[in-house]
C-alpha positions, 0 to 999 in steps of 0.5 A: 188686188186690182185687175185692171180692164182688158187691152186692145190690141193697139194698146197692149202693144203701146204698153208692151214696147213703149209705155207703162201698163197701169199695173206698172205705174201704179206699183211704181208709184206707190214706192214714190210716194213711200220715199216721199212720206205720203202714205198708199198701200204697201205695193207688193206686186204688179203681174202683166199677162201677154197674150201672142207677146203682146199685154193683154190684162194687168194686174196690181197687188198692194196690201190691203187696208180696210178703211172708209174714204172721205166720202163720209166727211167731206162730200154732203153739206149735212155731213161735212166734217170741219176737222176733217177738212182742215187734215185733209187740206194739209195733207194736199198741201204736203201732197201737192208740195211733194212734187204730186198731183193725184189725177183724180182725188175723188171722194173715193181714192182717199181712206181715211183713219181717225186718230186718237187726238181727233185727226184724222190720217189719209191714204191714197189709192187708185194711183195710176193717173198721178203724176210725180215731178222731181223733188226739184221742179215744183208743182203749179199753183194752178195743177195743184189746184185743179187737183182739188177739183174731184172730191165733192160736187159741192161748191160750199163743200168746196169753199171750206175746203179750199179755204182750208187749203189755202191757209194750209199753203199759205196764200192769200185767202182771196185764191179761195174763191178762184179755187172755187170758180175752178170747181163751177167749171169743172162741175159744168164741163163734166155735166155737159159730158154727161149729157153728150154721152148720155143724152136720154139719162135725166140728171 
C-alpha cells in the first residue's frame, strides 16, 4: 500500500471535481499497463479520504512483490551488469513502443527478477506520472528518450545502456550518443536545482 502525501486544500479541490488523485491514476494505470503486456503489480484498490468534501490523502493498494530494483546492475560503473542492461533496454523499447513513458524510470521504480535462462524480467512501479497514449498515436522518439534519462547519474552507465537501447528500437547506432548528451544536460539541469534549492549542501 501506498499512502500518498496530504492535499492542500486547492489541490484536493482539483482532484476532487477536475482531476485524477495519484491514487486513481496509479490504479488506472496499472489495469493499462496489464492489457498492454507490461508488467507492475497487481492493483487491488485505490481508497480516496475527503475531509468537508474535499480529497484530503489517498490511498493505492496493489499486490506486493518483493524484489530489488535495478539499482543493483545497472547504476555503478563497477557493478554494472551488461545482461541486465541488454534486458532492461528492450523491455523499454517494448515500453516506449507500447505507447508509455514512465515519467520517472529511476533506479528504484524498476524491480527486477533473474530468470532461470540468465535474463532478467522487469516490473514498474511508482506509476502515477506515466503518461499513456492510445495504441494508435505513437510515442516520440524524443519523449522515449528522455525517458531514459533517470536510472543512472552515470554517462558510461548510460552509454552502454543507451547503446543497447537503440539496437533494441532499431536505430542507427549514432543516436546513442544524443542520448548520451541528453543525459549530460538532464544531469546539469538537476545539479543546478539542487544547488538553487539547497545552496548550503556541499554536492
Amino acid at each position: 500500500m501506498k499512502r500518498f502525501k496530504k492535499l492542500g486544500f486547492f489541490r484536493g479541490l482539483y482532484y476532487t471535481f477536475f482531476g485524477l488523485s495519484k491514487a486513481e491514476r496509479c490504479f488506472n494505470n496499472a489495469l493499462e499497463l496489464a492489457r498492454r503486456g507490461i508488467s507492475t503489480p497487481e492493483p487491488l484498490a485505490m481508497v480516496e479520504v475527503k475531509k468537508n468534501g474535499v480529497i484530503n490523502t489517498c490511498y493505492y493498494i496493489c499486490r506486493c512483490v518483493q524484489l530489488p530494483a535495478i539499482i543493483d546492475g545497472l547504476h555503478w560503473e563497477d557493478k554494472f551488469n551488461p545482461v541486465m542492461s541488454a534486458d532492461f533496454a528492450c523491455m523499454a523499447a517494448r515500453m516506449h513502443e507500447a505507447g508509455v513513458i514512465h515519467g520517472d524510470l529511476n533506479c528504484d521504480n524498476v524491480l527486477y527478477k533473474k530468470e532461470a535462462d540468465g535474463h532478467y524480467s522487469f516490473t514498474l512501479i511508482d506509476i502515477n506520472r506515466m503518461t499513456i497514449f492510445p495504441e494508435v498515436r505513437p510515442v516520440s522518439d524524443k519523449k522515449a528518450m528522455a525517458d531514459m534519462c533517470c536510472f543512472t547519474r552515470s554517462l558510461n552507465v548510460m552509454r552502454k545502456v543507451a547503446s543497447d537501447y537503440v539496437d533494441a528500437r532499431g536505430w542507427n547506432q549514432s543516436v546513442t550518443e544524443t542520448m548520451v548528451r541528453m543525459k549530460d544536460r538532464f544531469n546539469r539541469r538537476r545539479a543546478l536545482r539542487k544547488r538553487i534549492l539547497h545552496p548550503t549542501r556541499p554536492y
